[in-house]
Structures are given as C-alpha cells and as structure tokens.
C-alpha positions in Angstrom: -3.4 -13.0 17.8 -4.7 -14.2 14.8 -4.3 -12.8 11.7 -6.3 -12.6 8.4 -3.4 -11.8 5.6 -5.7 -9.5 3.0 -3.7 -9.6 -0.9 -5.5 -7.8 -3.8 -4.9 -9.6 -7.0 -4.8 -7.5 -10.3 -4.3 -10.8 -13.3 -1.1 -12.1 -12.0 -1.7 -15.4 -10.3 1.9 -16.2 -10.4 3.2 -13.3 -7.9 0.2 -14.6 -5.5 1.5 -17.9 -5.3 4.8 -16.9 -4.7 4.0 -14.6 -1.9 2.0 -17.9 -0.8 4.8 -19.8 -0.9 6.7 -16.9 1.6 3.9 -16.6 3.5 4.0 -20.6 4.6 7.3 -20.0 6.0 5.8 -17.5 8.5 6.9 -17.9 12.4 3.9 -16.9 13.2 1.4 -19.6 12.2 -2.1 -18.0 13.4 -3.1 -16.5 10.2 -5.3 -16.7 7.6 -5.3 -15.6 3.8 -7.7 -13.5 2.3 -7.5 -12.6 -1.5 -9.9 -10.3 -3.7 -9.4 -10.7 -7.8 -9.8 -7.6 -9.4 -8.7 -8.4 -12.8 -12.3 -10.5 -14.1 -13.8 -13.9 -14.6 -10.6 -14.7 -16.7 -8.3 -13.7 -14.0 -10.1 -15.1 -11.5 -10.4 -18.8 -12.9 -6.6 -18.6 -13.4 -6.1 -17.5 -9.9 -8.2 -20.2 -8.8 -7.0 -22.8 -10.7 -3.5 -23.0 -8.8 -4.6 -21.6 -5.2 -4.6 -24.3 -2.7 -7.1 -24.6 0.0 -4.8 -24.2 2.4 -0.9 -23.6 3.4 1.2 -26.6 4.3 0.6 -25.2 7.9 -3.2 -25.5 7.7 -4.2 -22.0 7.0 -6.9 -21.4 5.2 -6.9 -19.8 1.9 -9.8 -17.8 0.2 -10.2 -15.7 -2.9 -13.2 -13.6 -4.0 -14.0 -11.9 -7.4 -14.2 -8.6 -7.4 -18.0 -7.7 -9.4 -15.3 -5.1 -11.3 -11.8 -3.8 -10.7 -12.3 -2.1 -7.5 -9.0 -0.1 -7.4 -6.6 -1.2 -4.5 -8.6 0.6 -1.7 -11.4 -1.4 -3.2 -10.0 -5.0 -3.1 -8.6 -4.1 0.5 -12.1 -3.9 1.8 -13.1 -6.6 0.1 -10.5 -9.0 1.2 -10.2 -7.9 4.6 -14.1 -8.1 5.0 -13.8 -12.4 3.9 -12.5 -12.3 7.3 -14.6 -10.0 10.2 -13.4 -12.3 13.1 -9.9 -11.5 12.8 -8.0 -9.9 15.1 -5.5 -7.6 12.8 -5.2 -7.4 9.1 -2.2 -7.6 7.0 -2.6 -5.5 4.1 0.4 -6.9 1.8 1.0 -6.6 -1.8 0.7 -9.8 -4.1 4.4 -8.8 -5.5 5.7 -9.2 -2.0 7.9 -12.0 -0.1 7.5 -11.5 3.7 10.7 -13.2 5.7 9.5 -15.7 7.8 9.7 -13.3 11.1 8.0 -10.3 9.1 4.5 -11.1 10.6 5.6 -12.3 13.8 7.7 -8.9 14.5 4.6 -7.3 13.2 2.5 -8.9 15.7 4.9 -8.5 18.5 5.0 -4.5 18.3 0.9 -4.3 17.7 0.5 -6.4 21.2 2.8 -4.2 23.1 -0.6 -2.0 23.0 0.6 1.0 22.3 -0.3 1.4 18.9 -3.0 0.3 16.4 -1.4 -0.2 13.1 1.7 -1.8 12.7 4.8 -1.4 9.8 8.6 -2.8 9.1 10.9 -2.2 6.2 10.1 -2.9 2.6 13.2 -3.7 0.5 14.0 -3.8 -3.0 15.3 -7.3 -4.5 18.9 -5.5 -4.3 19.7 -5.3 -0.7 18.2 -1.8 -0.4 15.2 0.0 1.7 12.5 1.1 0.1 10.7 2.1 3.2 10.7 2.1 6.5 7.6 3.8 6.8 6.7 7.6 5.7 6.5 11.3 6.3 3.8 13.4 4.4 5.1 17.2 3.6 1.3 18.6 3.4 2.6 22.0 2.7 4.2 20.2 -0.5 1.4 17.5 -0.9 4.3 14.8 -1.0 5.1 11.9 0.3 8.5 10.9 1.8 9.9 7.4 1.8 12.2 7.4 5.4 15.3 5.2 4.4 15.0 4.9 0.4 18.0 3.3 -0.9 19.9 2.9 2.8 21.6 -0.1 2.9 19.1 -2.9 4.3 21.6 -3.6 7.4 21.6 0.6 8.3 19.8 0.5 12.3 17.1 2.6 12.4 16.2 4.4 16.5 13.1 3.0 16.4 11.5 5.4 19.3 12.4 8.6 17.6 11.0 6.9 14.1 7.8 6.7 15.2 7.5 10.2 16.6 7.4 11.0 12.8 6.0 8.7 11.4 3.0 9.9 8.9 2.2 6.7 7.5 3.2 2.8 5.9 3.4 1.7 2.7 0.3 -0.3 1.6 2.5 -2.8 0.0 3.1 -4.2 3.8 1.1 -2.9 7.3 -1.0 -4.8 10.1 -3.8 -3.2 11.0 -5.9 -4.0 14.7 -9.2 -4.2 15.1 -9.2 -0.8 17.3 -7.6 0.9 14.1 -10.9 -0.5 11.8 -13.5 0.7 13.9 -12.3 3.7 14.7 -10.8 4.9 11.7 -13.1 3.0 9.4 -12.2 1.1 6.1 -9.9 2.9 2.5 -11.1 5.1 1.0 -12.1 3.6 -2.6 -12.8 6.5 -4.5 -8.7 7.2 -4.6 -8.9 4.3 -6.8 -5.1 3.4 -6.7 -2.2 5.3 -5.1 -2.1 7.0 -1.9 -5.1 5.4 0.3 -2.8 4.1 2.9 -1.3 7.4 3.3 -4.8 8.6 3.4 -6.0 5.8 5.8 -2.7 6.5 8.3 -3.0 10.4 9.0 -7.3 10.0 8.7 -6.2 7.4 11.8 -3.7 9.2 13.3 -6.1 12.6 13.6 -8.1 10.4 15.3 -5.8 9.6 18.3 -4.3 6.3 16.7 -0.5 5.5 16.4 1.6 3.8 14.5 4.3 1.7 15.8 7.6 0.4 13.9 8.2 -3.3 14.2 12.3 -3.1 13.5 13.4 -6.6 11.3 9.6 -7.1 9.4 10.9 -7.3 6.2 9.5 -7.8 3.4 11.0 -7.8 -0.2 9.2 -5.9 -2.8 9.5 -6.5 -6.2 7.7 -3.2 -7.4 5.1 -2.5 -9.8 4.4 -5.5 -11.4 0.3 -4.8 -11.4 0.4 -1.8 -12.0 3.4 -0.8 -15.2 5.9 1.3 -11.8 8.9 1.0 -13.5 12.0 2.4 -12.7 12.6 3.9 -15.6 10.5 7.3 -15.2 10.4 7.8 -19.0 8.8 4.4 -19.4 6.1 5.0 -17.0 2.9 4.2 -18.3 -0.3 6.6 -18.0 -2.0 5.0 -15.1 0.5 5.3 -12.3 1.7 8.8 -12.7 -1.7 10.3 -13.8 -3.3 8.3 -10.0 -0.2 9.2 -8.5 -0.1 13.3 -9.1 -4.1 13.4 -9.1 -4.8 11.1 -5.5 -1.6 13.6 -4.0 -3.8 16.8 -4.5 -6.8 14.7 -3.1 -5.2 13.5 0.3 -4.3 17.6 0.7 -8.3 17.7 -0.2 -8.9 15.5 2.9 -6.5 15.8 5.6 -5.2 19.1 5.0 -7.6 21.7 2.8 -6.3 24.7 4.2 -2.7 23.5 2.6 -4.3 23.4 -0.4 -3.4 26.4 -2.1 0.3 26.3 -1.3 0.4 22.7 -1.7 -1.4 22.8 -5.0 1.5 25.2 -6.1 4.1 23.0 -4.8 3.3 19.9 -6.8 2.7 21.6 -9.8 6.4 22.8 -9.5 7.5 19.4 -8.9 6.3 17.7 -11.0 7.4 20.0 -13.6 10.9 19.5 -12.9 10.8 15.8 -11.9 9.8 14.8 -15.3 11.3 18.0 -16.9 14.6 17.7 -16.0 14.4 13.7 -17.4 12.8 14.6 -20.6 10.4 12.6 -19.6 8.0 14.5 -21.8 5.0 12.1 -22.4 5.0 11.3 -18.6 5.1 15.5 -17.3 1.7 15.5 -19.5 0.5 12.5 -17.7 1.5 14.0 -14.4 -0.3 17.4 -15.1 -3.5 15.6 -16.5 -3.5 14.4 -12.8 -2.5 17.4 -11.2 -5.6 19.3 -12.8 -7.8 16.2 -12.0 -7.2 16.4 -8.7 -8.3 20.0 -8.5 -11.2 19.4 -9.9 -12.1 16.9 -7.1 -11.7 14.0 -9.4 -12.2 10.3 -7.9 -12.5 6.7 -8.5 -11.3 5.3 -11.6 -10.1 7.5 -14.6 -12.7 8.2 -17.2 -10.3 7.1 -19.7 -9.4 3.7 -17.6 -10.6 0.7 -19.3 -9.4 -2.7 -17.9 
C-alpha cells in the first residue's frame, strides 16, 4: 500500500524535520511525504531551506505554500491533494514522532478490509495516553478522549473499542481511498479544531468504519502551533475561542436536533471548566466561541490576523 504522509506546517520548520527524521525510521517504507505551509512566504523559505528532497530511504518529499493560512482542515486538503495517486493518507501532526511500526500497524489494520480509516494511540512525551481514539457525547456537544492519562503499557480490547469508536485524533489517522471518495475531503470552514471529529462521524453516517490498529504510536508533543498549553489559565485566545465555537458547529452538522440540549450543555461546561480554575480571561474566550458558534460562525475568526 502506498502511502502519501500529509503534515500541515504553521512557522515551525524545526518540529517538521523532526517528525522527518521519525518518519525515515518507518517499517513500512512505501510512503511518500506531503507538506502544505500555512504560515507565509517567510515560513515557507525557512521550511524549504532545510527539507531534503527525499528521506534516506528514497521517499520523496514535497512542500507547498499555502496562498493564505488555510486553517488545519485547509492545509489537510492541500497536502493530501500533492498526492491523488496514493493509496491512503496519513494525516499527522508536524509536532508528532511516529515509532517506527506506527505506519506499518496502521497499514496492517486498513488492509484487513474491514474498515476505511485507520487510528493507534497518541501519547504524551511522559509515558501517558493521550488518545486512543474518541467518543463524541452529542447530547453534550463534547468530545471524549478514550484512555487520557492511562499508563502507555494499559491493553486496550481492541474489538469492543471499535464498536464505540466516534472518531481519531487529527494529530495521527490513515485514511483509504474508499474513505475520500465517499466521505469527501475536511471541512475548511471549521478553520482549526474539531474537523476530524467532524470528518469521522460525517464518514461513519455514511456506512464507513473505523478500525483501531493496537501498538501505532505516536508521541505528541502538544500544541506547539497552535499556544495548547497545559496550563488552562495560560491558554491563549485562538484555541479555546475554535475549540468551544467548532463544538457547537459539529452539533450544527451531524446532530441539529441535539442542538438545543447540547447548546445548554456546553454552556454549563464551559462555565465551570474555566470557573472553577479562575481561569477568568479564558471562560470569556470560551463563551465568545460558544455564542459564535450559535450564530453559525465559520472559517477564521474575524479578529484572527496571522
């Protein structure tokens, strides 16, 4: 199978090379990297200025400039459209080091052919899950990381997984060819935050499945792009504003008869998520969104200026 690896840069060159330099460890070698720039000429010429033509393997690498910042749903298409012979797509995060059997598990559990997309477990640098795949509450209008902050080494039942599975995390999924065409491509008018989640349950209303691929791993070192830091009270405006807002729009989408309760719900939670931390600047952020959201509010911020 061969693969095209699609990587949306946003100005940092140096967590691209690094997940290059993961990536050329791969057991599986029939692959092909496909990166879209969204950070500018600047960005670009910096990105460009290290990349190498190729891995030490002989697969090819290719970047693109974005014409603006396209959002994450954005640079997907983009980069995964550098490569329309491929025969799955690994959507991955620039801030990400696969393990050298992450892509070749992936593959594995895509060509047992029963499923179209593809996920593993996403870790934190400390030994601990951040993901092993998701469940989306729509009754809540959240999202619900399975395994956050298990130990890394924790089994998972694989079969009984996927029978709940909702969705992957963006930051790592393979994606077939079936899943493209009959799903179709992001949605770029979410802008940032919540496309995959999106993408999964548009696909999976559509009679596609998700499979788990138990050990893909892939480290995550979280946020660097985009300012999600751990620290909720140093959040910057960005992330929880896209966060709160695109949560009210995949309710919007895949579930507007939830919409009412759901809008409810995350008003509620939000409240007390950043309430109960004093995280004061950050619940105004977070309402901002909430209230964008039900105005049908898409694509980039107004206020957004890169």
């Amino acid at each position: 199978m061969h693969v095209a690896v699609a990587i949306v840069g946003f100005r940092t060159p140096d967590d691209i090379f690094r997940c290059l330099e993961a990536l050329a460890g791969s057991a599986h070698t029939d692959f092909e990297v496909s990166i879209c720039e969204n950070g500018g000429p600047a960005a670009f010429a910096a990105l460009m200025a290290g990349l190498p033509v190729a891995l030490p393997g002989g697969q090819p690498v290719k970047a693109v400039q974005a014409p603006s910042n396209l959002g994450y749903a954005g640079g997907v298409n983009t980069a995964m459209r550098q490569a329309p012979d491929a025969d799955a797509w690994w959507v991955l995060n620039p801030d990400t080091l696969p393990h050298p059997e992450a892509l070749a598990r992936l593959v594995a559990r895509l060509e047992v052919g029963d499923c179209e997309l593809a996920g593993g477990t996403i870790h934190f640098p400390d030994g601990t899950v951040e993901s092993h795949g998701g469940r989306w509450r729509s009754w809540l209008g959240r999202a619900q990381s399975v395994g956050y902050g298990d130990p890394l080494d924790k089994p998972v039942d694989a079969p009984t997984h996927e029978r709940t599975l909702s969705y992957f995390s963006g930051a790592s999924l393979l994606v077939s060819r079936r899943f493209l065409e009959v799903t179709g491509p992001m949605h770029e008018d979410y802008f940032l935050y919540c496309e995959e989640i999106e993408w999964c349950l548009r696909g999976l209303a559509l009679g596609m499945r998700l499979g788990y691929a138990p050990g893909a791993l892939v480290l995550h070192n979280q946020g660097s792009s985009t300012g999600s830091v751990a620290d909720i009270t140093k959040r910057p405006r960005m992330p929880v504003y896209l966060d709160e807002r695109n949560k009210i729009l995949v309710t919007r989408d895949r579930f507007p008869g939830h919409l009412p309760v759901a809008a409810l719900a995350t008003l509620a939670l939000l409240v007390m998520r950043f309430g109960r931390r004093r995280a004061w600047r950050q619940l105004g952020y977070a309402l901002q969104g909430w209230w964008a959201g039900m105005l049908n509010q898409r694509g980039a911020p107004r206020w957004f200026r890169v």
